[in-house]
C-alpha positions in Angstrom: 67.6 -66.8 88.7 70.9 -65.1 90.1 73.2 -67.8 90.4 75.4 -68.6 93.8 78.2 -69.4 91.5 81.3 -66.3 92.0 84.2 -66.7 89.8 84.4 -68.0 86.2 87.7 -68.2 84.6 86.7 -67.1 81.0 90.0 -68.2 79.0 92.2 -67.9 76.6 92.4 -71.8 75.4 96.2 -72.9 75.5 97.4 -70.1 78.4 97.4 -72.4 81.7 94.0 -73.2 82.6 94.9 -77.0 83.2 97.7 -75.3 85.5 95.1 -72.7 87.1 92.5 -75.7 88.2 95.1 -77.6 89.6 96.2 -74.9 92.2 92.9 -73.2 92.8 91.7 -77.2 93.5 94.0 -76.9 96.0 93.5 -73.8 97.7 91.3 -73.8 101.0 89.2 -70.9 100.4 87.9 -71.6 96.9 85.8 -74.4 95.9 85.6 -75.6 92.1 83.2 -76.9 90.2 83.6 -81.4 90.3 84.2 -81.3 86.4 87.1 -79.1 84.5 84.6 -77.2 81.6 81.3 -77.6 82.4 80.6 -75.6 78.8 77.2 -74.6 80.5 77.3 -70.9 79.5 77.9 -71.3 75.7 76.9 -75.4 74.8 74.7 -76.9 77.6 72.9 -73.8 78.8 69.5 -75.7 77.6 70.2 -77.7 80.6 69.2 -74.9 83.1 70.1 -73.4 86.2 69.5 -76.2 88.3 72.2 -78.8 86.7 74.4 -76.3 86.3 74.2 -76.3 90.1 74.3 -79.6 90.7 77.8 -79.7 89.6 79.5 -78.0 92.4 80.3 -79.0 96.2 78.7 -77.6 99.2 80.5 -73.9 99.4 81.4 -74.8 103.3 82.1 -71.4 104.5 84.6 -70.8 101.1 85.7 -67.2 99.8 84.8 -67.8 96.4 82.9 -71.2 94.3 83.4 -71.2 90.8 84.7 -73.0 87.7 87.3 -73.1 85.2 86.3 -73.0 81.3 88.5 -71.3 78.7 86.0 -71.2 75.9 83.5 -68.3 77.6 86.0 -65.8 76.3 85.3 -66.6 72.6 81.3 -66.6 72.9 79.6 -63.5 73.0 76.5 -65.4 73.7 78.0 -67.3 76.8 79.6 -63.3 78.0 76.0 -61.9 77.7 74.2 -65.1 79.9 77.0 -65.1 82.4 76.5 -61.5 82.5 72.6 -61.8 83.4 72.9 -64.7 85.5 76.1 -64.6 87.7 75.3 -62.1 90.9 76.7 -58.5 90.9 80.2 -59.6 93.2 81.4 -62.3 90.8 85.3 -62.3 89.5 86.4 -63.4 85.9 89.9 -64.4 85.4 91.3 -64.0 81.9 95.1 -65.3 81.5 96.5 -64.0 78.0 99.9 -64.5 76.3 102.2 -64.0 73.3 99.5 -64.6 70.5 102.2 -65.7 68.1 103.1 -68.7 70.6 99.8 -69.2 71.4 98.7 -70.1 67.9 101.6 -72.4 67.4 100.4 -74.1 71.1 96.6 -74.2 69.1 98.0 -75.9 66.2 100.2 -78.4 67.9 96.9 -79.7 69.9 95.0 -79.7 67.0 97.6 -81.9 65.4 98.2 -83.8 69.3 94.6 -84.9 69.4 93.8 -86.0 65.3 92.2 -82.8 64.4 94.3 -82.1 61.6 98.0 -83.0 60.4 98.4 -79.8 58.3 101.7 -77.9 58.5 101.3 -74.2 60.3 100.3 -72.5 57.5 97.7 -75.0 55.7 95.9 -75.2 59.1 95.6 -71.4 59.8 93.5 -71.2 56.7 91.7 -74.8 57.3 91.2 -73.9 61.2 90.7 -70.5 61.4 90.0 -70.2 65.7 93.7 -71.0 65.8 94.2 -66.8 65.0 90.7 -66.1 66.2 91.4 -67.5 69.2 94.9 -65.5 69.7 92.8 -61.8 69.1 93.3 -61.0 73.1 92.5 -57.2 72.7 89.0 -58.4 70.8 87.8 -60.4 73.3 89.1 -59.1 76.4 87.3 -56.1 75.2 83.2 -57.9 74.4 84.5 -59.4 78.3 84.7 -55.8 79.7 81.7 -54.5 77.8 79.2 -57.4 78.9 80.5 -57.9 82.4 82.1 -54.9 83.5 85.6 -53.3 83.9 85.6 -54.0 87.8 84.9 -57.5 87.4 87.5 -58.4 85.0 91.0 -59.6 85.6 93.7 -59.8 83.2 96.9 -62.6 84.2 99.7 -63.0 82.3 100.6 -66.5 81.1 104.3 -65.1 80.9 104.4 -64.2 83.9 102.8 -67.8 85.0 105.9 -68.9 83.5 108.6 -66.9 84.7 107.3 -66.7 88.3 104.2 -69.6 88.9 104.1 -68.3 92.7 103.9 -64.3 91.6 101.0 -65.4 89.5 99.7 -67.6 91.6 99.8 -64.0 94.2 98.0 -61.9 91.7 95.1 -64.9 91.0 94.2 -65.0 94.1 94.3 -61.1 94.5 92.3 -60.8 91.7 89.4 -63.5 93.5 89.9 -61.5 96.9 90.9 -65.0 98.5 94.3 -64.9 100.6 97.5 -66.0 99.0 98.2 -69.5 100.1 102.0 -69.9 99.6 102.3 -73.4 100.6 100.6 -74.2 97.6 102.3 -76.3 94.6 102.7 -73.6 92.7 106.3 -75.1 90.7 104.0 -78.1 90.0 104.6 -78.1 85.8 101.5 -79.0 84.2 102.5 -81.5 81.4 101.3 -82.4 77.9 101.5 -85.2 75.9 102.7 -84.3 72.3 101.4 -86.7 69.9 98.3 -89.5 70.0 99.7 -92.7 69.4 96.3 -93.7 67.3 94.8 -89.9 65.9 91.5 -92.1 64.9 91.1 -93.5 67.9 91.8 -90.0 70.1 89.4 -88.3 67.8 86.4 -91.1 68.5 86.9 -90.6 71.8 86.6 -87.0 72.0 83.3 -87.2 70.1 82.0 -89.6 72.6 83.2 -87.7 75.5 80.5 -84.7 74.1 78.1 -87.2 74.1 79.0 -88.0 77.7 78.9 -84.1 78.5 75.2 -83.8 76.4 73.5 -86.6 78.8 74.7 -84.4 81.8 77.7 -86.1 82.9 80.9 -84.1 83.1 82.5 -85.6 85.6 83.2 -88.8 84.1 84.8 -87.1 80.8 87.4 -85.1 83.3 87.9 -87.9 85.1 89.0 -89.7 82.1 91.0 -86.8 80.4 92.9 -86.6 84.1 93.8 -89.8 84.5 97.7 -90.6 84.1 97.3 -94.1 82.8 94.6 -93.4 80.1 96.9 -90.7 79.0 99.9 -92.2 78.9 97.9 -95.0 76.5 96.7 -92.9 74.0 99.5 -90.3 73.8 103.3 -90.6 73.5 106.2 -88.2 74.3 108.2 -86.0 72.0 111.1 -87.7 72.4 109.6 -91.0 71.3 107.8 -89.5 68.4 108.8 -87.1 65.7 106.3 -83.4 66.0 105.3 -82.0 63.4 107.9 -79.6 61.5 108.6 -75.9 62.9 106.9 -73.1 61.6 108.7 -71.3 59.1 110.3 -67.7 60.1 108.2 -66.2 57.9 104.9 -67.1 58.9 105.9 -66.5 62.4 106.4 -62.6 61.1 103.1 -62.3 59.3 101.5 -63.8 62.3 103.1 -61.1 65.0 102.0 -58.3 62.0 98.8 -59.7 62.0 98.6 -59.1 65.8 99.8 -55.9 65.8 96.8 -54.0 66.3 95.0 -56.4 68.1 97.7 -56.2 71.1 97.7 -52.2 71.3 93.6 -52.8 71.9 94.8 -55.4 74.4 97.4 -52.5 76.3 94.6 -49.9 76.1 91.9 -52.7 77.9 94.5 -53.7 80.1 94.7 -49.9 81.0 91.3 -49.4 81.3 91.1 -52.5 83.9 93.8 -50.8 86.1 92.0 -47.7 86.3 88.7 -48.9 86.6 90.3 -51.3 89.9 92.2 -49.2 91.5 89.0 -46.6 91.5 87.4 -49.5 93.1 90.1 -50.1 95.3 90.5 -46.2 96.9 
């Protein structure tokens, strides 16, 4: 069945999605999924059509209804059932930044939540989606390929931070909603930097698939959003020493490593223009 859903925003992890629900939430002409990551496309699409549905409000007259989950980008699987399910006018937002900065974000989650307490350069090795998940060109390219040059929209996470409210302009451009500029756009979307028991963090993130695997979503991002749950499990930098900075030289071999994946990114990036503003004369 050709779903009524119209926008998906595909990824990258760690470039502002948190920041990108919280403003799109607020905006009058789009309506968003009840649950943050619904993981439908790529971990519960056994569950069918009709849950997936069930998860989002009336539409209510809005420009576009959608959801926000940043691991589509990195599944080829979930890119080829979004592809044959989502209806022909459907958007897909993909925000991508520095991958050198964006690898160090990875691995300072990984360490925030209990996943690992390696330094940089044990845990590239030991969790290799911390690089695999910085390859923008790679997987900004399957996303054309399976869904289609006219479809796809590129944002810039850099440009999120220099300028929220320019990005915030070219979003909803890119959804074909209007620009709401009343819209909290200099909100700064805030993370924790260390769990004050890893253990404990880590059980519960188990538990909260569990939750997500007996269909209910809503209760995990209700749980991950709440201020006071937060603020008990997870402590500030300040009052907490981080883990230790990534040497200069790993820093280098990680830009060289890049290299070539970023001048696949520019030619894509090039390719989108083209192919919109075609659609656009």
């Amino acid at each position: 069945m050709t779903l009524t859903i119209d926008f998906l925003y595909l990824g990258g992890d760690k470039c502002g999605s948190t920041w990108v629900h919280h403003i799109l939430d607020r905006h009058p002409d789009v309506a968003l999924a009840r649950a943050k990551e619904l993981f439908y496309f790529d971990r519960f699409y056994d569950k069918g059509p009709e849950w997936y549905l069930r998860q989002f409000p009336a539409r209510d007259g809005r420009l576009r209804i959608g959801e926000i989950c940043h691991d589509y980008l990195y599944s080829t699987a979930a890119l080829d059932r979004i592809a044959r399910d989502m209806a022909a006018e459907s958007r897909f937002l993909i925000t991508v930044r520095d991958p050198v900065e964006r690898t160090v974000s990875h691995w300072k989650y990984l360490r925030k939540i209990g996943t690992t307490d390696l330094a940089l350069e044990e845990a590239l090795v030991a969790h290799p989606q911390i690089v695999e998940h910085s390859m923008f060109g790679k997987h900004v390219a399957a996303a054309i390929e399976r869904l289609g040059a006219e479809r796809v929209h590129v944002l810039s996470f850099e440009q999120l931070k220099a300028d929220p409210a320019a990005f915030g302009a070219a979003m909803s451009a890119a959804l074909g909603v209007p620009f709401r500029p009343d819209l909290p756009y200099a909100d700064r979307i805030l993370e924790a930097q260390a769990a004050r028991n890893p253990n404990l963090v880590r059980r519960l993130r188990n538990a909260g698939w569990l939750v997500r695997r007996i269909g209910s979503p809503r209760i995990v991002s209700a749980i991950k959003s709440n201020p006071l749950i937060s603020k008990l499990l997870y402590t500030s930098a300040s009052s907490r020493s981080g883990p230790a900075e990534p040497l200069p030289e790993t820093l280098a071999r990680l830009a060289e490593r890049f290299e070539q994946d970023q001048g696949l990114l520019a030619e894509r990036i090039a390719q989108l223009q083209g192919a919109q503003a075609g659609v656009g004369a």
